[in-house]
C-alpha positions as CSV (number, residue, x, y, z in Angstrom):
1,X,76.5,-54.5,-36.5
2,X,79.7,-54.2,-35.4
3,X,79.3,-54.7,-31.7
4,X,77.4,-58.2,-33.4
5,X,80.5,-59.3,-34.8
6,X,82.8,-58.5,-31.7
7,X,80.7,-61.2,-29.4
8,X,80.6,-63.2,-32.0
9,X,84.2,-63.7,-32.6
10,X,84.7,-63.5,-28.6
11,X,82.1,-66.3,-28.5
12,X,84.0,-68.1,-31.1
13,X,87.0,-67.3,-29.7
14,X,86.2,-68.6,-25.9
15,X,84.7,-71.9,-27.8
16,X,87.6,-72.3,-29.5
17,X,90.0,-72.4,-26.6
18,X,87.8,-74.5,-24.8
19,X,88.0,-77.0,-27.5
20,X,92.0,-76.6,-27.3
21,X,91.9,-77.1,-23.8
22,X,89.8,-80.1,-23.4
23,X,91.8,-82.1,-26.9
24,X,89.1,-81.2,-29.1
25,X,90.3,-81.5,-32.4
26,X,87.4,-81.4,-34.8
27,X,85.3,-78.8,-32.9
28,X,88.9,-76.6,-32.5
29,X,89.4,-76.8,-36.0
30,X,86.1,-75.6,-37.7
31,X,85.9,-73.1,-34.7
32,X,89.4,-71.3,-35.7
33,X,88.4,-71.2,-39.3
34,X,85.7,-68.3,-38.5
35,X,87.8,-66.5,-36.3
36,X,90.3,-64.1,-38.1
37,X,87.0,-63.7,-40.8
38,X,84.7,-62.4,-37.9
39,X,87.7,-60.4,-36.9
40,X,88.2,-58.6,-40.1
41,X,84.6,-58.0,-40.7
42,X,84.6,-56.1,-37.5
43,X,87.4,-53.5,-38.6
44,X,84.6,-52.5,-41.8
45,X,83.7,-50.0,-43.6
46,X,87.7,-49.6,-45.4
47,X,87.3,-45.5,-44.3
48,X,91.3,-45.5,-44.1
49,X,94.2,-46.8,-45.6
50,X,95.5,-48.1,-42.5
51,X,92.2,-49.9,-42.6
52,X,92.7,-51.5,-45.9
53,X,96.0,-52.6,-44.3
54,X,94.6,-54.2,-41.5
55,X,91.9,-56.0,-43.4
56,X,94.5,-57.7,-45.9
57,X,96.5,-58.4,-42.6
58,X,93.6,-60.6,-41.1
59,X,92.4,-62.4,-44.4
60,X,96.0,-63.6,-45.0
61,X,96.0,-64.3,-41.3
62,X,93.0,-66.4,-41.9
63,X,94.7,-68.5,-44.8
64,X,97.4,-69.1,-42.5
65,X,95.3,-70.6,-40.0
66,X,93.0,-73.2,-42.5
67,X,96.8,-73.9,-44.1
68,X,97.9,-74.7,-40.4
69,X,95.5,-77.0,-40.0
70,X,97.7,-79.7,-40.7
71,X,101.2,-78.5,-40.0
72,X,102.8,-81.9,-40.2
73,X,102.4,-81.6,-44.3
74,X,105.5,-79.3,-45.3
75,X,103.4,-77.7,-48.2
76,X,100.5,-76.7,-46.2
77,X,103.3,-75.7,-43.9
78,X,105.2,-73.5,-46.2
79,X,102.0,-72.1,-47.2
80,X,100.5,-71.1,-43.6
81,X,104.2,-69.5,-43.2
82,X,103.9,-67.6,-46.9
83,X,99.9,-66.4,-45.5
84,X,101.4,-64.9,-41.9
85,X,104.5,-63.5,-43.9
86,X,102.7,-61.3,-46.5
87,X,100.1,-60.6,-42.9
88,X,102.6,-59.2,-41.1
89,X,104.0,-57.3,-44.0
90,X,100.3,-55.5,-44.7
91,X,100.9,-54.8,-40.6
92,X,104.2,-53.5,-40.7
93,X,103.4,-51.2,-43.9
94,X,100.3,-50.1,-41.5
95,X,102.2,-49.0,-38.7
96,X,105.1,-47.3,-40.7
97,X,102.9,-45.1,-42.6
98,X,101.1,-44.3,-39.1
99,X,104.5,-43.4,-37.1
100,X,105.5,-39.7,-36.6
101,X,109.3,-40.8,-37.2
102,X,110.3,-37.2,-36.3
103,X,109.2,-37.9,-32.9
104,X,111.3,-40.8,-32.2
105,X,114.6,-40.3,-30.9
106,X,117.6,-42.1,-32.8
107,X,119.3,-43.4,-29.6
108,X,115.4,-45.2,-29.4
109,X,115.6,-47.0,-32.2
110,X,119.1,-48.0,-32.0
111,X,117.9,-50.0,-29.2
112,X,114.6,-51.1,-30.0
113,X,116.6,-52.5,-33.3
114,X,119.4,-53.7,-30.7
115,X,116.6,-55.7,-28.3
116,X,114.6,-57.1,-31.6
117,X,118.2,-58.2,-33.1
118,X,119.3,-60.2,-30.0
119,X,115.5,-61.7,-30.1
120,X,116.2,-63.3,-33.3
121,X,119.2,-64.4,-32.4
122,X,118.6,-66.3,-29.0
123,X,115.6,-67.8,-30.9
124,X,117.0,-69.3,-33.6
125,X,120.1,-70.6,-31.5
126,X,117.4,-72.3,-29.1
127,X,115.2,-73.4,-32.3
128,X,118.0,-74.4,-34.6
129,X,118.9,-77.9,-32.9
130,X,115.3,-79.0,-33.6
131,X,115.3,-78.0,-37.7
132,X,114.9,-80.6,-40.0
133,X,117.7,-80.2,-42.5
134,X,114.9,-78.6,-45.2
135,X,113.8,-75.9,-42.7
136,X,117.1,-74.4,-41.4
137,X,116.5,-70.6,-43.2
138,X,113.4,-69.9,-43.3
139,X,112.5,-69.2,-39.9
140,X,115.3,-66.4,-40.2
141,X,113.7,-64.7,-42.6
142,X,110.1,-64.9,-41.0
143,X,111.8,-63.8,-37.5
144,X,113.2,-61.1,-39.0
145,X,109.7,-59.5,-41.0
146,X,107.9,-60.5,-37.3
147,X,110.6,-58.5,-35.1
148,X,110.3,-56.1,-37.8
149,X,106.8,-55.6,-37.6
150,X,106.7,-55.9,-33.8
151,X,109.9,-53.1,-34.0
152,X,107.9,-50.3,-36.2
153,X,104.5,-51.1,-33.9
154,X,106.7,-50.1,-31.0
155,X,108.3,-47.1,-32.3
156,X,104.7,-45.7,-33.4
157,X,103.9,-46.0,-30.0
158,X,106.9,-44.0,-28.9
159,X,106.2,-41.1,-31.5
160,X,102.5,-41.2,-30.5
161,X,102.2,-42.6,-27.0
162,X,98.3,-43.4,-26.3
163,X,96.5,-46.5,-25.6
164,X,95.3,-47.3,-29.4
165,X,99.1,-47.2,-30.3
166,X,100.2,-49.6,-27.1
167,X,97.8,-51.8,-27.6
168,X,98.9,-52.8,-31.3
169,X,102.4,-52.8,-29.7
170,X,101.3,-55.5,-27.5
171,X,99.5,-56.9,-29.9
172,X,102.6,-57.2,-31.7
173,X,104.9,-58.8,-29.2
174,X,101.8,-61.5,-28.2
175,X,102.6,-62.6,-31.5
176,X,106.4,-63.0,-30.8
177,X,105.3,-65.2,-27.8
178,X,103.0,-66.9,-29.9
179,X,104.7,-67.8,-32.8
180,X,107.7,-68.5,-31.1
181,X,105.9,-71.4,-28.8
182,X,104.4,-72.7,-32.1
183,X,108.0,-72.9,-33.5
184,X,109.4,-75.5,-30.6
185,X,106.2,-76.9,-30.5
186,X,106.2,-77.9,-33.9
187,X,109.9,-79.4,-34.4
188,X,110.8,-79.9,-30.4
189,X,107.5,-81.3,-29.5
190,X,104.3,-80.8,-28.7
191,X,103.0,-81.1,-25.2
192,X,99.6,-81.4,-23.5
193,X,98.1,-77.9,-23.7
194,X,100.4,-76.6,-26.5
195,X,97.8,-75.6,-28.9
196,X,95.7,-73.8,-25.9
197,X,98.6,-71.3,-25.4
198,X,99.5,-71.1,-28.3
199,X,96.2,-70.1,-29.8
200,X,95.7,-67.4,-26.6
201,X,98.7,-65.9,-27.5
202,X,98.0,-65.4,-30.9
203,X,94.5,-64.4,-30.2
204,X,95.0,-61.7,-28.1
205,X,97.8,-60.8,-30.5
206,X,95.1,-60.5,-33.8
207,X,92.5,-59.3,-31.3
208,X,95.0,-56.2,-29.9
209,X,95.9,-55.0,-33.3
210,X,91.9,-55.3,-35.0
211,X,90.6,-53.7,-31.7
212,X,93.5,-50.5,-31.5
213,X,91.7,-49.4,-35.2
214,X,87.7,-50.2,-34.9
């Protein structure tokens, strides 16, 4: 059953960017709404908490994709950013309660924070120019729980170094690159193939996470 729902989505998934790549707007849009379902179907039965996590993680991520559907309409906008928020706050409670913080050395942290700080900052100071005047602060704060997320993922990885644990890590920072090319391609512009890479990006990001747990 499960191994049914993991071609699925990849089928879904390869259809999908297809339809990105070749300016297909109606079949890229009802393909993307089954995605992050199929996806969290494939990390039942809930036999963990961490499970539980990552289910709520993927169903919010799925609201915030059928919200971003139409970007352009602030609401809808405010709503897809609201979904990913509370997804990556189910993700970052997942990987904290999952990190052996006793194993990661302080001077480790200090610069993993350092590195994620200086991320936010160089982002927004590229990103701020292109803010309409109604959207200049919250980005910060959805930077922030992102690189925050992305930040605890890491250290897991560092108190538990294995390939389960760095592959949620790069799960994590896919999603930095993904999000971070929606951002400027939302208020600086879109060009040709913008939703292509953005939607690989964030695939591989979902997919890394689901696929370190099932």
């Amino acid at each position: 059953m499960k191994t049914m729902v993991l071609i699925l989505f990849f089928l879904d998934a390869g259809l999908h960017l297809t339809a990105c790549w070749r300016q297909q707007k109606r079949l890229a849009a009802w393909t993307k709404i089954f995605l992050m379902p199929l996806l969290a179907v494939s990390v039942l039965p809930l036999t963990s908490t961490g499970r539980v996590f990552l289910f709520c993680g993927l169903l919010f991520g799925a609201a915030g994709d059928l919200f971003l559907l139409k970007p352009e309409k602030r609401p809808l906008f405010f709503a897809g950013l609201a979904a990913f928020a509370a997804g990556h706050l189910f993700y970052t409670v997942l990987f904290v309660t999952d990190t052996l913080f006793s194993h990661v050395q302080v001077w480790q942290t200090m610069l993993f924070c350092g590195l994620y700080l200086a991320v936010i900052v160089l982002v927004y100071a590229k990103l701020y120019p292109f803010l309409p005047q109604g959207i200049k602060v919250p980005p910060i704060f959805y930077m922030l729980m992102i690189c925050t997320m992305s930040c605890f993922a890491v250290l897991r990885m560092l108190s538990e170094p294995d390939g389960r644990t760095l592959l949620a890590a790069c799960g994590t920072v896919f999603f930095l690159i993904s999000d971070t090319r929606l951002a400027f391609e939302l208020f600086k512009g879109r060009t040709r193939y913008s939703s292509f890479f953005v939607m690989l990006t964030y695939l591989l990001a979902q997919a890394s996470i689901a696929l370190s747990f099932v």
